[in-house]
N, CA, C and O of each residue as an XYZ file, in Angstrom:
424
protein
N       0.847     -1.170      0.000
C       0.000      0.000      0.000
C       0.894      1.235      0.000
O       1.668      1.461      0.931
N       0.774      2.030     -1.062
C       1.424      3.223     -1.117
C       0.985      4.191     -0.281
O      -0.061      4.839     -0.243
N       2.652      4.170      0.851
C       2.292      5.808      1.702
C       2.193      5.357      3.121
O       2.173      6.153      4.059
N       2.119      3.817      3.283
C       2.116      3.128      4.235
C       3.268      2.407      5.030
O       3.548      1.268      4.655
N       3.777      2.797      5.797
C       5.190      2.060      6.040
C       4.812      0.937      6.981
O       3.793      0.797      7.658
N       6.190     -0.047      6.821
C       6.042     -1.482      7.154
C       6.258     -1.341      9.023
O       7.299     -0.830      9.436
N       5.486     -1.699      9.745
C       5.787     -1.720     11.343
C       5.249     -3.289     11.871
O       4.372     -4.102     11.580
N       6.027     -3.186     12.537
C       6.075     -4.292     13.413
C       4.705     -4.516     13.593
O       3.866     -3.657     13.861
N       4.490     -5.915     13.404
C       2.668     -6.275     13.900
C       2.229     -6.316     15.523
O       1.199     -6.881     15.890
N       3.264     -5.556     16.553
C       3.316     -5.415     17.758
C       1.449     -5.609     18.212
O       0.946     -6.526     18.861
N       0.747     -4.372     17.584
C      -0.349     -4.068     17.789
C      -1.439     -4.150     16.986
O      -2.589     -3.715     17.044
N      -0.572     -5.060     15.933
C      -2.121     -4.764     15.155
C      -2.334     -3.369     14.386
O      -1.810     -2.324     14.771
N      -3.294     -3.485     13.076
C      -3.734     -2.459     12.964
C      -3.955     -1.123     13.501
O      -3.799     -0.045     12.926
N      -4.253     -1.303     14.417
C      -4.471     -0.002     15.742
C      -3.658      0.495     16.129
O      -3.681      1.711     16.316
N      -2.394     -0.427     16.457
C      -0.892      0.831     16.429
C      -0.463      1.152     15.154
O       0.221      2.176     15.132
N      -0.618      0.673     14.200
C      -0.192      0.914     12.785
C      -0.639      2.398     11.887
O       0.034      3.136     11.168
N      -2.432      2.439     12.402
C      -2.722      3.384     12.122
C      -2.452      4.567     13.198
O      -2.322      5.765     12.943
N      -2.401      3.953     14.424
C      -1.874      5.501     15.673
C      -0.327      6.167     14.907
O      -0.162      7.317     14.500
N       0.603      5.097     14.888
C       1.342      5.922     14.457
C       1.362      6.733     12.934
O       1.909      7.830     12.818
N       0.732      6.081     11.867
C       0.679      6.639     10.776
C       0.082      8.162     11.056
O       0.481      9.051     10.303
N      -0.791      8.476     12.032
C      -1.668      9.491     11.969
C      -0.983      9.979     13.468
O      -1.730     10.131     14.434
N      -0.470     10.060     13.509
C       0.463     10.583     14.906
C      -0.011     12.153     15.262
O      -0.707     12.556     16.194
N       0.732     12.998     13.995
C       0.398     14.738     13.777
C      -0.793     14.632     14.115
O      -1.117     15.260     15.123
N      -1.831     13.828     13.420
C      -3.249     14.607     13.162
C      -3.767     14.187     14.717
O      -4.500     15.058     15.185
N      -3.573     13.215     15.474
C      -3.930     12.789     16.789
C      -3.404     14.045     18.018
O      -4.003     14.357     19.047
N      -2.093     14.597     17.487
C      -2.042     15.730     18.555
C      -2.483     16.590     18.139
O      -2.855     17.405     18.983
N      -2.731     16.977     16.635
C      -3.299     18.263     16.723
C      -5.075     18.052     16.909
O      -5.964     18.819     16.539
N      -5.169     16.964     17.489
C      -6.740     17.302     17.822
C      -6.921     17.150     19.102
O      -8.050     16.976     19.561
N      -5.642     17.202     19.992
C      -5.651     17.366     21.475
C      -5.709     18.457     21.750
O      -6.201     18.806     22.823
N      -5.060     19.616     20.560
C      -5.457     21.088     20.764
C      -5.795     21.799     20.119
O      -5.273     22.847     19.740
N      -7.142     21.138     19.785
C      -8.469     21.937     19.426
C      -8.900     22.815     20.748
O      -8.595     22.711     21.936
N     -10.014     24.021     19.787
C     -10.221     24.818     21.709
C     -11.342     23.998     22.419
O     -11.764     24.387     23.508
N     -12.009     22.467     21.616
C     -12.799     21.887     22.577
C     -12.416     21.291     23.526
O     -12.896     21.382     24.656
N     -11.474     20.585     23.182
C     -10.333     19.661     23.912
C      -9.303     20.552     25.146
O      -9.034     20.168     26.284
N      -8.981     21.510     24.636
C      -8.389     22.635     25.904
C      -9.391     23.565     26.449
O      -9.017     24.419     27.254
N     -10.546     23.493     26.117
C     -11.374     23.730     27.339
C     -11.817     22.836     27.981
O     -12.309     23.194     29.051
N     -11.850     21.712     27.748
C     -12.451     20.824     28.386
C     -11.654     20.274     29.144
O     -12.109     19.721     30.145
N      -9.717     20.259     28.798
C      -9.276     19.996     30.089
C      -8.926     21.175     31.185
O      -8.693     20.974     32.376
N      -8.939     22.157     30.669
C      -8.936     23.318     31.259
C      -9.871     23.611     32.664
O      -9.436     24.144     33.685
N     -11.382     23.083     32.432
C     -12.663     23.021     32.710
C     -13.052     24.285     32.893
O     -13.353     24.812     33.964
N     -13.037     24.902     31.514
C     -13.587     26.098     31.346
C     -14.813     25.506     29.801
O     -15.736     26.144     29.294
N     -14.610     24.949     29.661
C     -16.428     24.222     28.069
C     -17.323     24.645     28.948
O     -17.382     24.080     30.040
N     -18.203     25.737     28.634
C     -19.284     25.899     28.330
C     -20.525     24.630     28.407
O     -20.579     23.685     27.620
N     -21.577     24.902     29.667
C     -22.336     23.237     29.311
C     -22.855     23.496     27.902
O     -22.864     22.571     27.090
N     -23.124     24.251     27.700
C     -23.950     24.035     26.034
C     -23.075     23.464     25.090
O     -23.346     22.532     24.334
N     -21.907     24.133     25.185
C     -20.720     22.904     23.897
C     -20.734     21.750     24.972
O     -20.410     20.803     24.254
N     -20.850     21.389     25.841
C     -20.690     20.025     26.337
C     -21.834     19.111     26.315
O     -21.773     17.898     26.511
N     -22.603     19.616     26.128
C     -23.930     19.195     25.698
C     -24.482     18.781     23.997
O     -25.304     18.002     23.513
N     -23.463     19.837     23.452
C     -24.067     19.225     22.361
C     -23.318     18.178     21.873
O     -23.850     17.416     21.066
N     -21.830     17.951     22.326
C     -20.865     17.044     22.123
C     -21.424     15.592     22.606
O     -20.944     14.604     22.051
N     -22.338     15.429     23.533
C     -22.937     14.633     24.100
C     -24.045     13.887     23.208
O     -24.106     12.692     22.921
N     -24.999     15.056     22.813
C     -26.173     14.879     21.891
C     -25.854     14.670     20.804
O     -26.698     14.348     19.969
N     -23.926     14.850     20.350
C     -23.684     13.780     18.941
C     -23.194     12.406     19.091
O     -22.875     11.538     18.280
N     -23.235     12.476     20.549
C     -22.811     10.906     20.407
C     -24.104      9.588     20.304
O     -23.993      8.422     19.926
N     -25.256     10.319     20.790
C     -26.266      9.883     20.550
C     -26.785      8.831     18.979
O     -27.292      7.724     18.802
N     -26.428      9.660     18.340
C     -26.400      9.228     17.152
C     -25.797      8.006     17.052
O     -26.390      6.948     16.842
N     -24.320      8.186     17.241
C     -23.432      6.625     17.140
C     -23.612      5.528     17.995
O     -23.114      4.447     17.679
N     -24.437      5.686     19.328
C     -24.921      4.651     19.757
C     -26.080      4.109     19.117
O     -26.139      2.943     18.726
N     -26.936      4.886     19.015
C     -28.141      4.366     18.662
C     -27.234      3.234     17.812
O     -27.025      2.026     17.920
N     -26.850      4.217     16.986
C     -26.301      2.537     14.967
C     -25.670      1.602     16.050
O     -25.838      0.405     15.817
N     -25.217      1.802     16.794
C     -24.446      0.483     17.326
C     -25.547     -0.295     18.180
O     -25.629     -1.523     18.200
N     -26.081      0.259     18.629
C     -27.271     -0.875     19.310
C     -28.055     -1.705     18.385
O     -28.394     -2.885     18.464
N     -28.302     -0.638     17.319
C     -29.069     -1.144     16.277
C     -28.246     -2.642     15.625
O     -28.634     -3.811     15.622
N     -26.981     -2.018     15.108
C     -25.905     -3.033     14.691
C     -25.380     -4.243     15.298
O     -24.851     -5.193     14.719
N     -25.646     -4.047     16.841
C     -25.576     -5.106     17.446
C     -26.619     -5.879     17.849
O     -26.418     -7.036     18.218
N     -28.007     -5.265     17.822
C     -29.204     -6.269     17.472
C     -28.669     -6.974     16.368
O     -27.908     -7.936     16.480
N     -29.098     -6.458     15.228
C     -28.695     -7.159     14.012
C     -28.045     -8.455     14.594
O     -28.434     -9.566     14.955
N     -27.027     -7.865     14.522
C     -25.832     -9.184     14.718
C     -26.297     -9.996     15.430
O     -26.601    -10.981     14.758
N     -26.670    -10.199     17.120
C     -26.963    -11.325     17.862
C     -27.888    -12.227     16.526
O     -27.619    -13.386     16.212
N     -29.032    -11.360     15.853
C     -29.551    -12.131     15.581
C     -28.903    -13.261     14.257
O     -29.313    -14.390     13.985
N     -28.040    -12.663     13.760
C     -27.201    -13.713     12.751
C     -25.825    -14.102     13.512
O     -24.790    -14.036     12.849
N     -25.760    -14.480     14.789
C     -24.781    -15.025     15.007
C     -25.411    -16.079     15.202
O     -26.616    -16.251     15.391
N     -23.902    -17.362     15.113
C     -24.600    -18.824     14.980
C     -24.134    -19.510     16.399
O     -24.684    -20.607     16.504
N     -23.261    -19.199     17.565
C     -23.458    -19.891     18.857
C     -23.981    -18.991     19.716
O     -24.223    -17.795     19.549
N     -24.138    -19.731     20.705
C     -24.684    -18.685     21.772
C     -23.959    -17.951     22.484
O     -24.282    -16.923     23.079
N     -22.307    -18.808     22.404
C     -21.605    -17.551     23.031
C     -21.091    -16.358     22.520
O     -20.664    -15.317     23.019
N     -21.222    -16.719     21.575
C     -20.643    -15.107     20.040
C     -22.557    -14.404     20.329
O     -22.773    -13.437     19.598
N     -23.261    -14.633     20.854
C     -24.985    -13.964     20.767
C     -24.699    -13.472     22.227
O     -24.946    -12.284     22.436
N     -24.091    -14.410     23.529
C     -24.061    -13.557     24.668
C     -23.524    -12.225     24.576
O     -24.058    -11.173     24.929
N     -22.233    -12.436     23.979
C     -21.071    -11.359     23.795
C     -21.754    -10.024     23.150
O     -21.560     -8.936     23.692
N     -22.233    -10.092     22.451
C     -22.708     -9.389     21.181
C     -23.791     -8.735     22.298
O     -23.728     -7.523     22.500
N     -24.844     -9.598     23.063
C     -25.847     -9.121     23.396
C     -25.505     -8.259     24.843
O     -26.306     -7.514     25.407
N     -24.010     -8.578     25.325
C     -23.235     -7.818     26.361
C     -23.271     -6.103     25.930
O     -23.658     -5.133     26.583
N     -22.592     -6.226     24.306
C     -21.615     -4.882     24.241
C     -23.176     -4.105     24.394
O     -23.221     -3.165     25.187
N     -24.435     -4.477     23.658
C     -25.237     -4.105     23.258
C     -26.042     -3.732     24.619
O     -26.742     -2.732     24.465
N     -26.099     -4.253     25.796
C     -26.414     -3.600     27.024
C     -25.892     -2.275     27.812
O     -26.381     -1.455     28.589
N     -24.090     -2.610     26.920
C     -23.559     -1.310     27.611
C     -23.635     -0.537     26.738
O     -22.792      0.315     27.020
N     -24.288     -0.162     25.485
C     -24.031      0.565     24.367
C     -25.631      1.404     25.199
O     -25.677      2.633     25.262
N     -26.572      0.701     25.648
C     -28.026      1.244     26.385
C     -27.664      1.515     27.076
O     -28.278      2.576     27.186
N     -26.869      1.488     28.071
C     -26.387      1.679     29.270
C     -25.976      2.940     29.564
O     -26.209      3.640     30.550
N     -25.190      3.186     28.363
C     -24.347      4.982     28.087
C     -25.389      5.981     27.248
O     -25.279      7.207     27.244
N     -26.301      5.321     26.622
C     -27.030      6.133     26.211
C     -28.161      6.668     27.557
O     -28.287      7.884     27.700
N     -28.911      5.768     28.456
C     -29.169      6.033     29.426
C     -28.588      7.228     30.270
O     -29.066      8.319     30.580
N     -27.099      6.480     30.585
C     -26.378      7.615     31.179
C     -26.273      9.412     30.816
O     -26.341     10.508     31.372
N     -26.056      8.759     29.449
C     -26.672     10.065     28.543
C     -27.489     10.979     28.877
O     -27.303     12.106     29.336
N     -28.351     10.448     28.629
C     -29.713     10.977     28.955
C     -30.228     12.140     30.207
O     -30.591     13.308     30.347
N     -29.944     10.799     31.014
C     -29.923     11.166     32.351
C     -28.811     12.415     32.613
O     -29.469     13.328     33.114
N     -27.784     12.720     32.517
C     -26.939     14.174     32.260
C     -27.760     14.901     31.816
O     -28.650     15.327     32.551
N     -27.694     15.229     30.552
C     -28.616     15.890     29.520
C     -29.708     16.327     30.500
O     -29.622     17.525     30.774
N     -30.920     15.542     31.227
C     -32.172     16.142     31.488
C     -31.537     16.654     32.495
O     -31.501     17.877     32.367
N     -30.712     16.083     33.992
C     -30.058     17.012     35.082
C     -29.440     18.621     34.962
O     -29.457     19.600     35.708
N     -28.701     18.228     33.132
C     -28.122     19.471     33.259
C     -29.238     20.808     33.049
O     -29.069     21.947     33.482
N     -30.206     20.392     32.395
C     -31.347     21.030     31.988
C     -32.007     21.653     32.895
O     -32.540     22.759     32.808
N     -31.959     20.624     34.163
C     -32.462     20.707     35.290
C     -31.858     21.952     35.979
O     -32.636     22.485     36.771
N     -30.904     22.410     35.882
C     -29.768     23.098     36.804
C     -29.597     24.199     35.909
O     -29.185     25.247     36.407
N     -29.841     24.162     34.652
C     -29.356     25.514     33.949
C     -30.336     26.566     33.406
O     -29.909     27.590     32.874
């Protein structure tokens, strides 16, 4: 693959691409969302809406992991599946529950 250099299979894909994308990983540690937020100066409304986009990507993953239990073929690849898919409700819950508190308070 052109543009891709050869690394050690230490990690897998996942270190392969961390380091390929190294620059672009720090420069999105200092974005001004990211340094306000460790700062703890974010605004709840940018923290809120950062929240209300993650919404989105759970939902597909709950959705995606219904799916799946239902075409997996043992039961322990359907437990697993039907695990991530409790904690994927789990954070959206959590979600939630922020969201209406902060509402509550502001």
């Amino acid at each position: 693959m052109e543009g891709f250099q050869a690394i050690p299979d230490d990690g897998g894909i996942a270190r392969r691409l961390w380091v390929k994308f190294k620059n672009e990983s720090l420069c999105a540690l200092y974005t001004p969302f990211v340094v306000c937020l460790a700062s703890g100066t974010l605004d709840s409304k940018s923290f809120l809406h950062c929240i209300s986009q993650d919404v989105y990507f759970l939902q597909a993953f709950a959705q995606a992991y219904e799916l799946a239990e239902d075409y997996a073929d043992d039961d322990e690849d359907k437990e697993a599946i039907r695990e991530l898919r409790k904690r994927v409700l789990r954070k959206l819950k959590d979600q939630d529950d922020l969201v209406r508190v902060s509402y509550t308070y502001a």
